[in-house]
GUMI-593311 format. One record per residue (C-alpha): residue number from 1; x, y, z; residue in one letter. Coordinates in Angstrom, 2 decimals, decimal comma. Example, Ala and Ser with C-alpha at 12.3 -4.5 7.8 and 13.67 -1.06 7.14 Angstrom:
BEGIN
- 1:12,30:-4,50:7,80:a
- 2:13,67:-1,06:7,14:s
// end
This chain:
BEGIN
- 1:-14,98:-6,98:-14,29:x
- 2:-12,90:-4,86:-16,92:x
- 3:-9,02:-4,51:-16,29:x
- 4:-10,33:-0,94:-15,93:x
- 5:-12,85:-1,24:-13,60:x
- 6:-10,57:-3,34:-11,18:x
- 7:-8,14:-0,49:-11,34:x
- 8:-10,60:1,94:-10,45:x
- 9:-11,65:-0,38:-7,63:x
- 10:-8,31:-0,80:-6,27:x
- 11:-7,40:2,53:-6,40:x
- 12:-10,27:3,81:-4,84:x
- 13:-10,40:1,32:-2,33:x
- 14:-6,75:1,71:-1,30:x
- 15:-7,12:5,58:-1,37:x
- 16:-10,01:5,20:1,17:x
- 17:-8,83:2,48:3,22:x
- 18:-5,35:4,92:3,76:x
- 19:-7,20:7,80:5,32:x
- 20:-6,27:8,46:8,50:x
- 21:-4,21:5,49:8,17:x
- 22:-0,86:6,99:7,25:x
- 23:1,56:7,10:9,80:x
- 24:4,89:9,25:9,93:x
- 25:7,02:6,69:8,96:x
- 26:5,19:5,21:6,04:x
- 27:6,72:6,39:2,62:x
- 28:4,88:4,60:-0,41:x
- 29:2,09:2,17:-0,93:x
- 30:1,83:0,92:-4,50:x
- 31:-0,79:-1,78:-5,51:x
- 32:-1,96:-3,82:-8,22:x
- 33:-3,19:-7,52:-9,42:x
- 34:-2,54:-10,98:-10,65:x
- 35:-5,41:-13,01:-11,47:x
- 36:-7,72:-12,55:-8,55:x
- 37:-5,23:-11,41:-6,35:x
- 38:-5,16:-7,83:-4,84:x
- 39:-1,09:-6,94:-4,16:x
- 40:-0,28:-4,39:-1,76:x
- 41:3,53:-3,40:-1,11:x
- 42:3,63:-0,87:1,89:x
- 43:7,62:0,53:2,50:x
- 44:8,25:2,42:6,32:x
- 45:11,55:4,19:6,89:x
- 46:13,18:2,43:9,79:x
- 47:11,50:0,41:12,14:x
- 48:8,17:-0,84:11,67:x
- 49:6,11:-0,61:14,98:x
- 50:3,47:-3,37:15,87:x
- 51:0,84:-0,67:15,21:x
- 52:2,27:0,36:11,95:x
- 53:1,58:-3,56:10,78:x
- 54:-1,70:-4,09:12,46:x
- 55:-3,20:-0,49:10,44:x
- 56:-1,16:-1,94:6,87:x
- 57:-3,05:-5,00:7,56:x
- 58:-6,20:-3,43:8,17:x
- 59:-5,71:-1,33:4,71:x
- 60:-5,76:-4,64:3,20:x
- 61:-8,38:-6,32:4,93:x
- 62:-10,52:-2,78:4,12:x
- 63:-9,54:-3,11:0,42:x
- 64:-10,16:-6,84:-0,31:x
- 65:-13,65:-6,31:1,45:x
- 66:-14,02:-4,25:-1,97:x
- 67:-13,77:-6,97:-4,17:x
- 68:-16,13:-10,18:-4,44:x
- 69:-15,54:-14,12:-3,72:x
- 70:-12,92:-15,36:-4,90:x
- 71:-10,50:-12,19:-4,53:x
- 72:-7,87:-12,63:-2,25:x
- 73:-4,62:-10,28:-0,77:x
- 74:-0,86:-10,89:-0,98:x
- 75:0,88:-7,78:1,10:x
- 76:4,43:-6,91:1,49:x
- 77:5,51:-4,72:4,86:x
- 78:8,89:-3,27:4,01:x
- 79:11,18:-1,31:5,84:x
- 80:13,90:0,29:3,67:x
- 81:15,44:2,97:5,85:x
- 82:16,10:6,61:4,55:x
- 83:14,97:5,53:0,97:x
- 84:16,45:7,21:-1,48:x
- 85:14,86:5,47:-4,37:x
- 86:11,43:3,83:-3,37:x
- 87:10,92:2,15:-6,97:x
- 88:12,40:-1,01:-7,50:x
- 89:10,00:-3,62:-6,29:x
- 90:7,03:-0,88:-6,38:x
- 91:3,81:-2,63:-7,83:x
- 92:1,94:-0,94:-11,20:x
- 93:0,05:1,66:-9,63:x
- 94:1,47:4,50:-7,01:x
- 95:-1,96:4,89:-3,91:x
- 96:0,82:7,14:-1,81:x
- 97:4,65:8,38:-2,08:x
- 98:7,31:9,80:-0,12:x
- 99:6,09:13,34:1,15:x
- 100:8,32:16,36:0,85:x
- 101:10,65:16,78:4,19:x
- 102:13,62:18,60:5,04:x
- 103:16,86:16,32:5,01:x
- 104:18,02:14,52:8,15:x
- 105:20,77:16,01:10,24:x
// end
């Protein structure tokens, strides 16, 4: 596989796997890879419910199922509450960002 043929992949797999996957509280997913390795960073603005990780970790079990033997996952679950600035430690690509909302009170 191409460098750009495993970006489409990911991409596309990530964009599928997040669909109807994207609770309130999640604010970016960013991807990409090293090697054979498929890296997922998910950030959630305050606390990060039991379902929120089970459905992150079913992303990534849905997007690794995209790629063939040997390909494996390394994901990071972050909570960063009321992000202001959701870049450093983002991975290469950008799947899903902080939606438009009205400040906090």
């Amino acid at each position: 596989m191409t460098d750009a043929d495993i970006r489409l992949n990911l991409l596309l797999s990530v964009q599928g796997a997040l669909l109807f996957a994207v609770p309130p509280t999640l604010r970016a997913v960013t991807c990409g890879w090293q090697g054979t390795e498929v890296k997922l960073r998910f950030v959630f603005d305050g606390t990060i419910t039991e379902d929120d990780e089970e459905g992150a970790r079913i992303v990534g079990i849905e997007v690794v199922a995209a790629f063939p033997s040997p390909w494996t996952l390394d994901e990071e679950i972050e909570r960063l509450d009321h992000p202001a600035d959701l870049k450093p430690g983002a991975l290469p690509f950008w799947v899903f960002a902080l939606r438009r909302e009205r400040p906090r009170a």
